[in-house]
C-alpha positions in Angstrom: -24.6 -76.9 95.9 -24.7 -75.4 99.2 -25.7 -77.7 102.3 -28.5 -75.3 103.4 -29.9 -75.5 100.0 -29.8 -79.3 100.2 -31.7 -79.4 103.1 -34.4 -77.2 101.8 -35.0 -79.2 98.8 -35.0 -82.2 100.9 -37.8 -80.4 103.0 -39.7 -78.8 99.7 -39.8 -82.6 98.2 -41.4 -84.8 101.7 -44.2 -81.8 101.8 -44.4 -82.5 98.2 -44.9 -86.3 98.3 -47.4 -85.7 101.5 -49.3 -83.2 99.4 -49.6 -85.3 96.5 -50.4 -88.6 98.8 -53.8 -86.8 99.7 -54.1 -85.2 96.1 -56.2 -88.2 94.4 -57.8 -89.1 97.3 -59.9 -86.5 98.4 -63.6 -86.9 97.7 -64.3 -83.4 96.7 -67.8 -83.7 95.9 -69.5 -85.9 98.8 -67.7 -84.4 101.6 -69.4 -81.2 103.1 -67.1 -77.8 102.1 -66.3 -77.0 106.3 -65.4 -80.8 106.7 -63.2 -80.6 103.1 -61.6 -77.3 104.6 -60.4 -79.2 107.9 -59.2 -81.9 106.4 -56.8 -79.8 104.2 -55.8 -78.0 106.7 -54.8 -81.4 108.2 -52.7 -82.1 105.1 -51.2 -78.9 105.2 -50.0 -79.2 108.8 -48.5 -82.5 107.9 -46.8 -81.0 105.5 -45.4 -78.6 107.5 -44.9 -81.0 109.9 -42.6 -82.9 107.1 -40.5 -79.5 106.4 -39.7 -78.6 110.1 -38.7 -82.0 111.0 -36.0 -81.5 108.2 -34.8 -78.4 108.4 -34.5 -79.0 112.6 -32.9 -81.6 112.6 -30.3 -80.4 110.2 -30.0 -76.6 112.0 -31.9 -77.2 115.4 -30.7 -73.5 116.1 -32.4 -72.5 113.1 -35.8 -70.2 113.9 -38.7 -71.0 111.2 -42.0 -68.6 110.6 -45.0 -69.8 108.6 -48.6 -70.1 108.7 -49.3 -71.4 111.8 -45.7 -71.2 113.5 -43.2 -68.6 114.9 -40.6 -70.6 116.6 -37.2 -69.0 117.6 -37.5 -65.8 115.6 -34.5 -64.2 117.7 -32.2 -66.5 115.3 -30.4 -64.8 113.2 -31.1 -68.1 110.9 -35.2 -68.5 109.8 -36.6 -70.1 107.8 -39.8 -68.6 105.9 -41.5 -71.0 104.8 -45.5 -72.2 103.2 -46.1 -76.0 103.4 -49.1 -75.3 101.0 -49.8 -72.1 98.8 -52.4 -72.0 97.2 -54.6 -74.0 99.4 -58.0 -73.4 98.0 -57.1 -74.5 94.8 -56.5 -77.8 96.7 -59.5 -78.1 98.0 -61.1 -77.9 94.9 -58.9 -79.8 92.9 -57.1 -77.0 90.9 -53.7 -78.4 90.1 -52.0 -75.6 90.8 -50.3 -75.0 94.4 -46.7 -75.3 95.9 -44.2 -75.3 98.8 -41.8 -72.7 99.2 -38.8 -72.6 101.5 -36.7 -68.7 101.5 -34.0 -68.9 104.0 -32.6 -65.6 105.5 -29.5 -64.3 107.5 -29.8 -61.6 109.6 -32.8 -60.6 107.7 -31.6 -61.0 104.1 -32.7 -63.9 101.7 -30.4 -66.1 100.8 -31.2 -69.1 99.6 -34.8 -70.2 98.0 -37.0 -73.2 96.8 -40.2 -73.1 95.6 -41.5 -76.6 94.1 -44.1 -77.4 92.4 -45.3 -81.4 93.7 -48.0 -82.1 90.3 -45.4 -81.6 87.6 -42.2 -82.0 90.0 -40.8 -78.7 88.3 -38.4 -77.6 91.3 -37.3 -73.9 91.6 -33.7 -72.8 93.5 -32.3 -69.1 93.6 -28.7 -68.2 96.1 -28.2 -64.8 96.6 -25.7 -63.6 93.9 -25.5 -66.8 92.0 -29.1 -67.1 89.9 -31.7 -69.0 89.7 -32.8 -72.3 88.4 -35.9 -74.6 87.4 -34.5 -78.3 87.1 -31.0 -76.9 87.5 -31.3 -75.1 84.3 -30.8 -71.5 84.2 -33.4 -69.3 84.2 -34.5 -65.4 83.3 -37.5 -63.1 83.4 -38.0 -62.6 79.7 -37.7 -59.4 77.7 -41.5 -58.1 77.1 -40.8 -54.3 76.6 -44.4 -53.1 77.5 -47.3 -53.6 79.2 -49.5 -54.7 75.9 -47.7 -57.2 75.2 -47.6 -58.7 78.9 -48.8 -61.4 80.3 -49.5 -60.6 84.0 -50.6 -62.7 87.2 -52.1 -60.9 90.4 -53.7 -62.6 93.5 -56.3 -60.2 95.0 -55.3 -61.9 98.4 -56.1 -59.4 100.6 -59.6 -59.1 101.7 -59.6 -55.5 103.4 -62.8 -54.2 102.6 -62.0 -50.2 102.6 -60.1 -51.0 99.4 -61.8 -52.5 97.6 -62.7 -50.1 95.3 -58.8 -49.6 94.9 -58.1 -53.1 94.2 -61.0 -52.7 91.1 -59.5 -49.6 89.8 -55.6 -51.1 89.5 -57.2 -53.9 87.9 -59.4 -52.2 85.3 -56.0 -49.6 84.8 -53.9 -52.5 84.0 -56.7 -54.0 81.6 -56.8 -50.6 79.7 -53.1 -51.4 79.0 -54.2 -54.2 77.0 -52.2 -56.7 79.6 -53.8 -59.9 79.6 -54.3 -61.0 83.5 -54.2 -64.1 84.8 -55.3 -64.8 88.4 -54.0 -68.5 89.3 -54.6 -68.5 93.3 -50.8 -69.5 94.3 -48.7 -66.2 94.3 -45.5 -68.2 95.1 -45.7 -69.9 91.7 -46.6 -66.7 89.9 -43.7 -65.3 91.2 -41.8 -68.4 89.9 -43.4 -68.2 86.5 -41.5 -64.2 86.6 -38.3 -66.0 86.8 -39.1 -68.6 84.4 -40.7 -65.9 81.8 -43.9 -67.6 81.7 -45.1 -64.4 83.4 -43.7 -61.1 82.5 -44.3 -59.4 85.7 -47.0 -60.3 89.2 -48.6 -57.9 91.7 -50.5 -58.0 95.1 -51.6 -56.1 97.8 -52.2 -57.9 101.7 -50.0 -61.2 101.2 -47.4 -62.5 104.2 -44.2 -63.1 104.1 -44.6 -66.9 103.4 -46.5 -66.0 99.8 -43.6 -64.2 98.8 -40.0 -64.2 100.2 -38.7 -67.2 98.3 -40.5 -66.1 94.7 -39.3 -62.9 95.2 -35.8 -63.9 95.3 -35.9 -65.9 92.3 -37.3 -63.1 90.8 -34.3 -61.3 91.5 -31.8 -63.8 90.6 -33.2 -64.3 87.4 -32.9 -60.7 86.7 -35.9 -59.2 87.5 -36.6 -56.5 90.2 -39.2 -56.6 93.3 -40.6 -53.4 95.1 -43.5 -52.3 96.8 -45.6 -49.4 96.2 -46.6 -46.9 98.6 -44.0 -45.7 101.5 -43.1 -48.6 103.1 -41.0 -49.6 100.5 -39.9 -53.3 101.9 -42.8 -55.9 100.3 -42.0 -58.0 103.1 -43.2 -55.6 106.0 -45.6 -54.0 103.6 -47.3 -57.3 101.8 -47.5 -55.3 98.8 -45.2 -56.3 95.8 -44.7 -55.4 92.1 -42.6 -58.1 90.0 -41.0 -58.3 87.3 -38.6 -57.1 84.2 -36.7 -53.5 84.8 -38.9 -52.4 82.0 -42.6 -54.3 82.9 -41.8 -53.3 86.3 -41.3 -50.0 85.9 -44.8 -50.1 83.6 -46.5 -51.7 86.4 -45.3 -49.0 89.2 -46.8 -46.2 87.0 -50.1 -47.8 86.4 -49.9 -48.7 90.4 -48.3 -44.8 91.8 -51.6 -42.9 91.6 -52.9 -45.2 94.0 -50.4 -45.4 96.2 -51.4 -43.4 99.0 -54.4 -45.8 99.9 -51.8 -48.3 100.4 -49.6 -46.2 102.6 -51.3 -45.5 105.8 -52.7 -48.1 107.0 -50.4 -50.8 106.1 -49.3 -51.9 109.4 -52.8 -52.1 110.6 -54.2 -54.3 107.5 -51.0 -56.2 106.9 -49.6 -57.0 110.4 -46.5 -57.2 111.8 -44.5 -58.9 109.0 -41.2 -57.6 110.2 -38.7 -60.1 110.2 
């Protein structure tokens, strides 16, 4: 195994045993909902705080982007990476939330961990060598269509102008006779492609941090990533279709007449998510 992906295991699993510290412990129902939100974001900076302290002092020329840092992003090393996806689901005591580390090189992903803390299920993808749960093999699965899919989506953008849009995909891929599941941790959908407990995921508005590492397990388990509408890089855009050649392709159809309200104003709604 490759050193960098050591180290970003190494990181993935002490913001994993700082998550899970806090996990049982947090009195959900006396505490007010603003002082609940604080505190999480507390345990979610300290589990950040974990992951930089490893990967720096392993690569201290290494740049990292997340959340709530940018630091050194004129290396041609960062490190893209969520301490805590799927936070509300923390708050509220939904089990189901994860780290995720994707390391890229001059702008490409190479390496990427996604881990999952509650049921220490602990995914790895390298560029042109596959991906793993448990250091087991692992592929998208080969659902042919789209009613017969199982599909997760997120809804994580909160841009009010479309809205309507957002409805409309969803009902489309309902008429499909998908089944959609909407879990609140996009990292782990994206990990649940790779694995084939998904057949394929999409979202509009996400950062770079929900997405770069699952994508690329995605990918190394032999599934394909794109983005609809014409800025066709869902790490600039936010906007990402997942999943098997033939799923994916499904999903792209169902998506394409609706592409245009994605287009436009992307950079405006999304940000600057260029890496």
């Amino acid at each position: 195994m490759h050193a960098v992906l050591n180290i970003a295991i190494r990181a993935a699993r002490r913001a994993g045993t700082v998550l899970v510290r806090y996990w049982d412990h947090l009195d959900r129902r006396s505490t007010a909902r603003k002082g609940l939100a604080q505190f999480v974001a507390k345990v979610g900076k300290q589990a950040e705080e974990a992951m930089m302290d490893t990967l720096l002092r392993a690569y201290p020329e290494h740049g990292i982007s997340s959340r709530g840092i940018e630091y050194q992003q004129d290396s041609d090393h960062i490190w893209i990476i969520d301490a805590l996806n799927g936070r509300d689901n923390y708050m509220h005591g939904l089990p189901r939330f994860s780290i995720s580390l994707a390391f890229a090189y001059r702008e490409r992903t190479e390496y990427a961990v996604v881990y999952y803390p509650l049921q220490e299920e602990l995914f790895t993808a390298t560029k042109g060598s596959g991906a793993q749960l448990d250091e087991r093999r692992i592929r998208v699965n080969r659902c042919n269509s789209l009613d017969d899919a199982l599909l997760g989506t997120g809804f994580s953008s909160r841009d009010s102008e479309r809205f309507d849009t957002y409805l409309s995909i969803y009902r489309d891929f309902l008429m499909t006779r998908a089944k959609v599941r909407q879990t609140g941790c996009s990292v782990l959908d994206l990990a649940s492609v790779a694995a084939g407990r998904f057949d394929g995921f999409w979202d509009f508005g996400l950062r770079r941090w929900d997405m770069a590492a699952g994508a690329l397990l995605v990918q190394e388990a032999g599934g394909i990533v794109t983005s609809p509408g014409k800025i066709n890089d869902y790490l600039r855009s936010g906007n990402i279709v997942a999943g098997n050649l033939k799923v994916g392709d499904a999903m792209m159809r169902v998506i394409q007449p609706y592409e245009e309200a994605f287009s436009p104003k992307a950079p405006k709604a999304l940000g600057d998510l260029a890496l």
